[in-house]
C-alpha positions as CSV (number, residue, x, y, z in Angstrom):
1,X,-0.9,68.7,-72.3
2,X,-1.1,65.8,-74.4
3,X,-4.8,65.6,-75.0
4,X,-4.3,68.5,-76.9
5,X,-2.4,67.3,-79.6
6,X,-5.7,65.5,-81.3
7,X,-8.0,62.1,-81.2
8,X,-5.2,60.0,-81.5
9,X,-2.4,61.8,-79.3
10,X,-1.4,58.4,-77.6
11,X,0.4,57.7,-80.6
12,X,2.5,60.4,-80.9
13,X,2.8,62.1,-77.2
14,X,6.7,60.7,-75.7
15,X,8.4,61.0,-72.7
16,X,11.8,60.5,-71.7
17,X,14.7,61.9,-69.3
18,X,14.7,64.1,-70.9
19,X,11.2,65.1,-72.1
20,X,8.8,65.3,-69.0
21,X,5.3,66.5,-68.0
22,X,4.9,68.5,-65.8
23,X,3.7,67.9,-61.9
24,X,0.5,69.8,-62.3
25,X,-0.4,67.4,-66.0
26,X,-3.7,65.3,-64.3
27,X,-4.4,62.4,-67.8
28,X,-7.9,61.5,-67.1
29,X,-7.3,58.0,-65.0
30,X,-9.5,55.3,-64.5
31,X,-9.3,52.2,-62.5
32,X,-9.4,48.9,-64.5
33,X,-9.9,44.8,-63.6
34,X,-11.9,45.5,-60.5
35,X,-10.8,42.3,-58.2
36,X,-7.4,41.8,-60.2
37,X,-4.1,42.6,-60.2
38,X,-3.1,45.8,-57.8
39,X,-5.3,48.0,-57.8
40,X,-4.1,50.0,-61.0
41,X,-5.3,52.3,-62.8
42,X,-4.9,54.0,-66.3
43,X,-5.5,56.8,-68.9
44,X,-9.1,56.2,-69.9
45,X,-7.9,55.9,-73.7
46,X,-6.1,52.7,-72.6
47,X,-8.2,51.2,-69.6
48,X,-10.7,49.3,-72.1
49,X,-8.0,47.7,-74.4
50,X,-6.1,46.8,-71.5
51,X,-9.5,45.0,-70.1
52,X,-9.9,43.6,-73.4
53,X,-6.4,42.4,-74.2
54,X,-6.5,40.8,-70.2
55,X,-9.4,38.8,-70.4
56,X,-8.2,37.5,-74.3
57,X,-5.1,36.2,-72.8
58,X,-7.0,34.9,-69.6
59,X,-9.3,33.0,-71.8
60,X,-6.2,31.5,-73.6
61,X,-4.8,30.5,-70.3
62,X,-2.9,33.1,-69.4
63,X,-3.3,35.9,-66.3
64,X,-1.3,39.3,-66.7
65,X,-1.1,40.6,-63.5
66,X,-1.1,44.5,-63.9
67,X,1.5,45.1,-60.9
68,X,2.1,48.9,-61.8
69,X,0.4,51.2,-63.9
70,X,-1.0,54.9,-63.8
71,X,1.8,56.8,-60.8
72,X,1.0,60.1,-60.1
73,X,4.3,62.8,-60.2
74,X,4.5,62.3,-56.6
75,X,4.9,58.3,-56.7
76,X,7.3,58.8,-59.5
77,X,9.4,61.6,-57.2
78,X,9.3,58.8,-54.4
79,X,10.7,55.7,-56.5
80,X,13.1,57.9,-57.6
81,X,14.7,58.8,-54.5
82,X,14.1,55.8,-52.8
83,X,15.8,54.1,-55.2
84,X,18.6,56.5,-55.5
85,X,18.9,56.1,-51.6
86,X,19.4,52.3,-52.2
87,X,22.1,52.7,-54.2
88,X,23.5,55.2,-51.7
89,X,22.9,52.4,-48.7
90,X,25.3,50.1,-50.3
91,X,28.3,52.7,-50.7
92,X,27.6,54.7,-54.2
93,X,28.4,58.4,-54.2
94,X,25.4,60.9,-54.8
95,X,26.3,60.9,-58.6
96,X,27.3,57.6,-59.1
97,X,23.3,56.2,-57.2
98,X,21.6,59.4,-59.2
99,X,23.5,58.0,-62.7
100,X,22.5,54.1,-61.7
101,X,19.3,55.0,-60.8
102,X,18.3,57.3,-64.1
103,X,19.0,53.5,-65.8
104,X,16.0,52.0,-64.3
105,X,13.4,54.3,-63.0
106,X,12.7,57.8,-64.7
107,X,12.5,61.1,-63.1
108,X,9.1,62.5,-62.2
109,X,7.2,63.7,-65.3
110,X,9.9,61.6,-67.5
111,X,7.9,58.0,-67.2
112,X,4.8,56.9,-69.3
113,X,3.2,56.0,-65.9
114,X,2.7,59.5,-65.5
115,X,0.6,59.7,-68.9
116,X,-1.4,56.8,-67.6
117,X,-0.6,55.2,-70.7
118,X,1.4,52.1,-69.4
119,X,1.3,49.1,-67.4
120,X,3.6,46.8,-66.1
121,X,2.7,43.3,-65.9
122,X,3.8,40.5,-64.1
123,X,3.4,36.9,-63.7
124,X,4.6,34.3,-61.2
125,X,7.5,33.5,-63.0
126,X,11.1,35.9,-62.3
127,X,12.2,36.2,-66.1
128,X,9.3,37.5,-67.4
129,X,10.4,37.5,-71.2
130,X,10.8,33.6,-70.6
131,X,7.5,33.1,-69.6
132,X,4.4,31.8,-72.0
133,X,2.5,35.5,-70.5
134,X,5.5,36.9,-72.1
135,X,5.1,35.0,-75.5
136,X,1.1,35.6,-75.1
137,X,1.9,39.1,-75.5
138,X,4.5,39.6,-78.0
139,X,2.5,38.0,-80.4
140,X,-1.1,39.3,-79.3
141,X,-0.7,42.7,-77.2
142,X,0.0,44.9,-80.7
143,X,-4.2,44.1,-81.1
144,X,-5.1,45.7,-78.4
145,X,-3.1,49.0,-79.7
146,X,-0.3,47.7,-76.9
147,X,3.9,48.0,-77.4
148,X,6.4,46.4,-75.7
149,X,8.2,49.2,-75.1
150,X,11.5,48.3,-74.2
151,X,12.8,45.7,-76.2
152,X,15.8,44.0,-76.4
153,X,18.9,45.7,-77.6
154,X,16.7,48.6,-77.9
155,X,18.8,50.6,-74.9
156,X,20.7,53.4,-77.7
157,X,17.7,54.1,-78.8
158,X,15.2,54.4,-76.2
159,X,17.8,55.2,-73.3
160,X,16.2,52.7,-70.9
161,X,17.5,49.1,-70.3
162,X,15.1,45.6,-71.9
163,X,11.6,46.4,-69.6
164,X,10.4,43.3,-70.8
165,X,6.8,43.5,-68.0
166,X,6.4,47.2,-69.4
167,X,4.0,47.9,-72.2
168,X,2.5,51.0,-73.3
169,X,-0.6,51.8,-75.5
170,X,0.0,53.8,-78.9
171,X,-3.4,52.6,-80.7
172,X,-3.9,50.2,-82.7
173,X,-2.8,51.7,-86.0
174,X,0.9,52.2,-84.2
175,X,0.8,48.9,-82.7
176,X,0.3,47.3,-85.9
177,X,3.1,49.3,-87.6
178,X,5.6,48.9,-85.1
179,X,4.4,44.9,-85.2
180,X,5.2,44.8,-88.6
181,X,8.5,46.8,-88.9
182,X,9.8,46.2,-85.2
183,X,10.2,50.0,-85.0
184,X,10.8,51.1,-81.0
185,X,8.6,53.5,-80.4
186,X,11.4,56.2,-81.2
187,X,12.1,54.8,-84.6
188,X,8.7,55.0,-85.4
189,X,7.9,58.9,-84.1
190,X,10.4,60.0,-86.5
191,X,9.6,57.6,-89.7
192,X,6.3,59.9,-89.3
193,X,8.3,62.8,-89.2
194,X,7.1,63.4,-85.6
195,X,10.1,65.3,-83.5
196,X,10.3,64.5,-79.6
């Protein structure tokens, strides 16, 4: 279980397709922005610098919209199939909606919404990364210990296609780093020598 890894285990805890938790991990989950957003909620070790980092950027202007954050494995398991039967619903083979579907949603256990550890945000605008919420954050959410953590031209490395709404708490001292550097996530697991 990640909390078992140490104080600052948000920093260094990944998943992936292919590295999951599994359905019985329960992160300690809090709501957050009581009267905003969706009703979301997230790993307590992220909750208050997501408040924090919401209410900076609404006092600069801007409002980000939590639309998605904390899913248990069961939600997950749902998108997932759902999504594969979409794909399926317009004429794609088993494999072929199960190999579309692993690009945009990850299995159960496999997505940071199952560690609680990230939201997705939206505005009212479609292109999020075009938006000023979007420019808010690139330059400001790495204060609040936050990543955008699928970046452009990032897809080799992290396996997932540009998530520009999606960002996920790793501390502040990560945030900073991977700021500075413009390390994915990935990159900067094994410049610590951190295998995943």
């Amino acid at each position: 279980m990640p909390e078992d890894y140490g104080k600052k285990w948000y920093s260094r805890v990944i998943v992936r397709r292919e590295i999951r938790v599994s359905k019985d991990y329960k992160p300690d989950i809090v709501p957050i922005l009581d009267g905003y957003g969706y009703g979301c909620s997230l790993n307590r070790v992220a909750a208050k610098p997501y408040e924090n980092m919401f209410h900076a950027a609404e006092k600069d202007g801007y409002y980000l919209v939590p639309y998605s954050a904390y899913r248990s494995y069961d939600t997950q398991y749902g998108n997932f199939v759902n999504r594969i039967a979409q794909w399926q619903s317009q004429g794609f083979g088993r494999a072929q909606a199960i190999e579309n579907t692993v690009e945009v949603i990850m299995a159960p256990g496999g997505s940071e919404h199952n560690l609680g550890l990230a939201v997705d945000i939206i505005c009212t605008e479609y292109d999020f990364d075009t938006t000023a919420e979007y420019a808010w954050l690139s330059a400001n959410a790495w204060r609040y210990g936050f990543i955008e953590r699928y970046p452009r031209d990032s897809h080799d490395i992290t396996g997932v296609v540009r998530e520009p709404w999606h960002w996920r708490y790793v501390g502040l001292e990560a945030a900073k780093e991977m700021h500075g550097t413009g390390l994915t996530f990935e990159e900067y697991l094994t410049k610590k020598g951190i295998t995943y």
